[in-house]
C-alpha positions as CSV (number, residue, x, y, z in Angstrom):
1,X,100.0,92.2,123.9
2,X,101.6,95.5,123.4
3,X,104.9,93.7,123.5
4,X,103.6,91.8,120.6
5,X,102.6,95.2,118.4
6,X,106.3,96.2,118.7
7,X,107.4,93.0,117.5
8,X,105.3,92.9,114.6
9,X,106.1,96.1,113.4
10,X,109.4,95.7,113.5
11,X,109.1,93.7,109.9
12,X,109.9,95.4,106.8
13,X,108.6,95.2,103.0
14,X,111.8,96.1,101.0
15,X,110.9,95.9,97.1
16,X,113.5,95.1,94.4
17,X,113.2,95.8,90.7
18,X,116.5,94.6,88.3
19,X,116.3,94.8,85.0
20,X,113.4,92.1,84.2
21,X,112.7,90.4,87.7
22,X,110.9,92.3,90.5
23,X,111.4,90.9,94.5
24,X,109.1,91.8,97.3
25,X,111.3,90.6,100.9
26,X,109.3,90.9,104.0
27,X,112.2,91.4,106.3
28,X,112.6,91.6,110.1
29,X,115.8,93.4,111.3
30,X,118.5,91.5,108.8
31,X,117.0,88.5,108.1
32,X,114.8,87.6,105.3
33,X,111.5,86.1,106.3
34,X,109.6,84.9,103.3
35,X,109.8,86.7,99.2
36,X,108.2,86.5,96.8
37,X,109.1,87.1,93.3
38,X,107.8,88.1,89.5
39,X,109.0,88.8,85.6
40,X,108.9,92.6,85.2
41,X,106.7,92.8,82.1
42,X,106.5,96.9,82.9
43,X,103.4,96.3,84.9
44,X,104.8,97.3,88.6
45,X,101.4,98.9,89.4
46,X,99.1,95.7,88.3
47,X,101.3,93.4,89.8
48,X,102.5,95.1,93.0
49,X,99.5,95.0,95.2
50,X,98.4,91.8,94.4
51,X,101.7,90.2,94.8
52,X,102.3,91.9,98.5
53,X,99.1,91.1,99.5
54,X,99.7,86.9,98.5
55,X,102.7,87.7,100.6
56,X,101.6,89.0,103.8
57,X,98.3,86.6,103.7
58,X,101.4,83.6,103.7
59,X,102.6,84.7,106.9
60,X,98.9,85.7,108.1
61,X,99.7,89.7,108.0
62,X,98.6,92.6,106.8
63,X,99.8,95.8,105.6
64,X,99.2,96.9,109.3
65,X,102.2,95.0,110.8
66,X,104.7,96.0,109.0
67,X,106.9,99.2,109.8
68,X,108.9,100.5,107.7
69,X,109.1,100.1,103.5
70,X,112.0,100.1,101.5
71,X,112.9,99.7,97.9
72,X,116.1,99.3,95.5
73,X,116.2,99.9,91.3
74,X,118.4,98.9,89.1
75,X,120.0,102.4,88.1
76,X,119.1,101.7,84.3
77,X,115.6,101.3,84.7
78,X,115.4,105.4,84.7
79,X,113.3,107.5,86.9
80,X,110.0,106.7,85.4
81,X,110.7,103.5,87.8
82,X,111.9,105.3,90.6
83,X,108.5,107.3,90.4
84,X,106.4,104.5,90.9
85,X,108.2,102.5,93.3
86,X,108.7,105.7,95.5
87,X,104.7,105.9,94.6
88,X,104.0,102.2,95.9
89,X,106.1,103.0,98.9
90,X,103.7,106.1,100.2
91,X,101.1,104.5,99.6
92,X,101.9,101.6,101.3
93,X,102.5,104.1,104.2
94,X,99.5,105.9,104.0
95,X,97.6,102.8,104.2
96,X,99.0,101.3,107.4
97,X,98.5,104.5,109.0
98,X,94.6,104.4,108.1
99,X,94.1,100.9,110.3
C-alpha cells in the first residue's frame, strides 16, 4: 500500500491561464493525464475550485494525491494574476497538508 501512496503523489496539478482560456493539467511526471479547460471571464477564484475539484472526482482523486502544484501566466495578464494563481497554489498546498 505504501508503494501505492508514492505513486499517487507523484501527480501534479499544473494551472494555465493565456489571455482568455484557463487550463487545469493533472500531470504525472511528463505526461498529461486528463485537463480540463474554461473561458477566463476574470473569475479565476469562482471558477478554480470548482473546476479542479470536477477534475480530480474524474479520475476518483482528491486534493490529497497529488504532490506538487504548478502554474504558468501569460506575461500580459499582469501581476494582479500572478497574485492569485500563486494564491490558488498555497492554498492548494495548505490543504493537502491538512488530510
Amino acid at each position: 500500500m505504501k508503494s501505492d501512496k508514492l505513486w499517487v503523489n507523484m501527480k501534479k496539478l499544473h494551472l494555465i491561464i493565456n489571455e482568455g482560456n484557463i487550463t487545469l493539467h493533472l500531470c504525472e511526471g511528463d505526461s498529461i493525464v486528463d485537463y480540463i479547460e474554461w473561458v477566463d471571464d476574470r473569475d479565476l477564484l469562482e471558477k478554480f475550485f470548482v473546476q479542479c475539484d470536477l477534475l480530480l472526482k474524474r479520475q476518483e482523486m482528491d486534493i490529497s494525491h497529488i504532490g506538487d502544484f504548478s502554474h504558468d501566466l501569460d506575461s500580459s495578464l499582469g501581476v494582479t494574476s500572478e497574485r492569485i494563481a500563486t494564491t490558488i497554489m498555497k492554498s492548494l498546498s495548505f490543504a493537502r497538508t491538512q488530510n
